[in-house]
C-alpha positions, 0 to 999 in steps of 0.5 A: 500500500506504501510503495503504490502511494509512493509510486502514484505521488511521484507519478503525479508529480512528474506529470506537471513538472516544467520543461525546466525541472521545476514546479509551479505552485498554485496561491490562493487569491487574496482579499489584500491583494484584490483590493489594493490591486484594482485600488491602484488601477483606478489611480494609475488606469481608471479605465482598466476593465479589470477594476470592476472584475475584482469588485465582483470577485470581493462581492462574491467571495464575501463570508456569510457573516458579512466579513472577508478573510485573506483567502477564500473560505479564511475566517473573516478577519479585522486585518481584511473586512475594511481593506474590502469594504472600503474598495468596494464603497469607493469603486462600485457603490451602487452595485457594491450597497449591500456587500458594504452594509454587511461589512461594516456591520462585521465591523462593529462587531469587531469593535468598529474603527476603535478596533481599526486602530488598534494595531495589535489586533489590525497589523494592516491599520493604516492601509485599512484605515486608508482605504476606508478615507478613499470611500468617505468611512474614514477621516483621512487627516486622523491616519498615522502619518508613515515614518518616510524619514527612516530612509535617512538612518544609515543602511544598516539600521534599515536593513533590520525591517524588509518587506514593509519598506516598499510600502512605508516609502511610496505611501509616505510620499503620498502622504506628503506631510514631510517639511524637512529634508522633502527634496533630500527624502524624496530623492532617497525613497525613489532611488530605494525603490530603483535598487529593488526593481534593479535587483529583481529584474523586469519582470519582478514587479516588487517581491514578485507580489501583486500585494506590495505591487500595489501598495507602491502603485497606489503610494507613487500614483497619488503623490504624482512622482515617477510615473515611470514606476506606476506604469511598470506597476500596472504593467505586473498587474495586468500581467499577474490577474486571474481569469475570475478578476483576482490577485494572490498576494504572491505570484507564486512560492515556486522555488520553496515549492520545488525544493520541498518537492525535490526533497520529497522525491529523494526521500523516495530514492528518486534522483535519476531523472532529476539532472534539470531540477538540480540545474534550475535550483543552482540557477536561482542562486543569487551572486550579488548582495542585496542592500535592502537586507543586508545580506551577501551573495550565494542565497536563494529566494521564494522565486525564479531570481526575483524573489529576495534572498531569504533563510528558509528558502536558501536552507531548501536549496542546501538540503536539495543539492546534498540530496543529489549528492552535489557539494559544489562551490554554490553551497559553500557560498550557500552555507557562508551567506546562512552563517552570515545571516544568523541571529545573535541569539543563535536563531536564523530569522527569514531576511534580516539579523537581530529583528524583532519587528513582526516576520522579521523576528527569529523563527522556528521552523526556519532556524530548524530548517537552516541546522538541517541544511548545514548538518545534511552538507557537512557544516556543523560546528558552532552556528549549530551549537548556538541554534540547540541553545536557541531551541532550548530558551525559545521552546515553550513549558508544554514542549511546543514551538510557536513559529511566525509564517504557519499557524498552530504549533505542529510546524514549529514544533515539529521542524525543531524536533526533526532537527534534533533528531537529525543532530542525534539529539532525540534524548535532549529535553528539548526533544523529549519535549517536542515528542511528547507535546506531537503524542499528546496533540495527535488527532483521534483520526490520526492525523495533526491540525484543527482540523488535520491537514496534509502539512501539518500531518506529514511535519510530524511524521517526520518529526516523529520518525526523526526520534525513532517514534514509529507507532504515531507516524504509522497512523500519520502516515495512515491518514496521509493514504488515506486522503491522497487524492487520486492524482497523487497529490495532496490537498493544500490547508490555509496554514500558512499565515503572515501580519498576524491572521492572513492566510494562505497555502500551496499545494506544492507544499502539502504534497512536497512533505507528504511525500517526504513523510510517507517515503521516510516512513517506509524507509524507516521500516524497512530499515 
């Protein structure tokens, strides 16, 4: 039964691998993105046949309750509900009046614009305030005016905050309220984003993500500067709009989604025809640093060279090329750019060092995922010693991890618990830790997750396996045949999450380790 699971995952896969070797993953679309997106449109191309598609699709894609969440069918969210009441109020009311009703009903209910402003409950609040100003919901004088002087403070200062940058800048630009030093800020803030568009390449956009994209058309548009960078912008949305009038919040995550993938297909003894996989993940290696972050030369991103340079993604790549048995110069600059990029307290954050702002902060599941790639190339040493120490002071009293980019506990805790296992480490406290919070947390139905899902299911086989604990992996594994779809896939899960409660999945993810876990099971096993 095993070996057909497999056998039909591997099939399925290689059906819809690219010319390449690689994988294209699929994103949910996003409320966020939509709405920002079809907002810069009226700014930028007020004529754009695509503003109204993306008006009905925040219209149909309404919860039942009167909010939205990020993607479809995410719990309604205060993160989301005024970014989509707002667009809606301001570029369709008429055919817009009742969706509109019904979300700011949602809202009182969330506590109305006290709780709009209320940036521990709304990460986004001056982009949904903002937007609900646009349709008159909002005084806009009242909105927190954007630090744009932050461009000022030396690189290194900066380069503690990513991918809000972008943003922070062109809206602060609009917001037009800087006396001092404006010509000097203005002419800084526009050579930033010259920089990322130089790094990122034509086809880019900002972050490859129709979100931030946005953000930047909007901010620039309305502050009538470089209508160079506002038509490029249009240009990325036009290009990255799906057929029913959406937009993800990233184009796609396909480096991180062919790395899991790849790892899989190792785990289950298959590399003879993986030659091209190998040579795309040494292309998107970056040789250059990138100033935004501060990071040198030889990490990998989330895509294909427009991506920024990140921890998780550069571990992915290490841990894929040891598993086609390649240990060539572009890892040794992979673990130099790793050892480089580690925090101070011993922990690996997923762009910047020694942040604590939001997902900037040290995480779990990256820090687990960079020890794994150093053990797996033949790195140890002390940047592995400081990581088990890190483990140790960040692990929670009930054993589990918390982890910044999933939701729940499962992935933190078990991507730690897989590490330490891998590190020979399985009798640590910290390991006995994570192993008895996995046991207790295991859903009667076999499977992890509220409910289970195929990713949080196949992290803590691994984990799990990684301690020589077989019997609760066996009925994991159960679980995962049992919801294979007959395609060979697996079901993705609105897991992964970022600014506090947006969520979002993709199904390279959920098959990449669900193959892992199953194939290392069957190894296991056997062994």
């Amino acid at each position: 039964m095993i070996d057909q699971v497999i056998t039909r995952a591997i099939d399925g896969l290689l059906a819809i691998r690219r010319d390449d070797g690689s994988w294209q993953d699929t994103l949910p679309s996003a409320a966020v993105a939509t709405a920002s997106a079809i907002v810069a449109l009226h700014f930028a191309d007020p004529g754009s046949d695509l503003i109204a598609a993306g008006a009905r699709w925040l219209r149909e894609t309404q919860n039942a309750n009167g909010g939205w969440g990020d993607a479809v069918g995410a719990p309604s969210t205060l993160n989301v509900t005024p970014y989509a009441v707002g667009a809606l109020h301001f570029l369709s009311p008429e055919e817009s009046v009742e969706a509109v009703r019904r979300g700011l009903e949602r809202i009182d209910r969330f506590g109305g614009m006290a709780a709009v402003g209320d940036r521990e409950r709304c990460k986004l609040f001056v982009m949904c305030q903002q937007f609900l100003a646009f349709a008159g919901l909002y005084n806009e004088s009242r909105i927190m005016r954007l630090p744009i002087e932050v461009i000022l403070l030396p690189r290194r200062l900066r380069q503690k905050v990513s991918f809000t940058v972008p943003f922070l800048l062109s809206w602060g630009l609009m917001q037009g309220r800087t006396r001092v030093l404006r010509r000097v800020i203005t002419r800084r803030a526009l050579a930033y984003l010259d920089e990322l568009h130089e790094f990122e390449g034509p086809g880019g956009g900002y972050q490859e993500s129709p979100f931030m994209v946005a953000l930047v058309c909007i901010g620039l548009a309305r502050a009538g500067l470089r209508p160079d960078i506002v038509r490029r912008c249009v240009d990325y949305l036009r290009a990255t709009v799906r057929p029913d009038g959406s937009w993800p919040v990233n184009r796609d995550l396909e480096f991180c989604g062919t790395s899991y993938v790849a790892q899989g297909l190792q785990e289950a003894g298959h590399t003879s025809e993986l030659e091209r996989t190998r040579d795309w993940i040494l292309f998107c290696q970056r040789d250059v640093a990138f100033p935004a972050t501060g990071c040198p030369p030889g990490g990998w991103g989330w895509s294909a060279r427009c991506g920024w340079p990140e921890a998780d993604d550069t571990a992915g790549a290490l841990t894929a090329l040891a598993g086609f048995g390649y240990y060539g110069d572009p890892v040794r600059r992979g673990v130099d750019w790793l050892r480089a990029m580690q925090n101070r307290d011993g922990s690996w954050s997923c762009f910047c060092t020694n942040s604590f702002v939001d997902l900037d902060g040290p995480c779990s599941v990256i820090t687990a995922h960079v020890v794994t790639a150093l053990r797996s190339v033949g790195a140890a040493g002390e940047p592995i010693a400081r990581a088990v120490r890190w483990f140790a002071s960040a692990q929670r009293p009930d054993g589990s991890f918390t982890c910044r980019w999933y939701s729940g506990l499962t992935a933190g805790t078990a991507a730690v618990l897989d590490a330490l296992g891998g590190l020979g480490l399985a009798g640590s406290p910290t390991a006995t830790g994570c192993r008895k919070w996995l046991l207790a947390n295991q859903n009667p139905d076999g499977g992890w997750g509220s409910p289970s899902t195929a990713e949080e299911t196949a992290w803590a086989v691994l984990g799990l396996l990684s301690v020589g604990e077989t019997s609760a992996a066996r009925r994991g594994v159960a679980w995962l045949t049992e919801h294979q779809r007959p395609d060979g896939l697996w079901e993705p899960a609105l897991i992964g999450v970022y600014f506090l409660d947006l969520m979002f999945s993709s199904d390279l993810f959920a098959t990449g380790f669900a193959l892992q876990a199953v194939a290392r099971f069957r190894r296991t096993v056997d062994a």
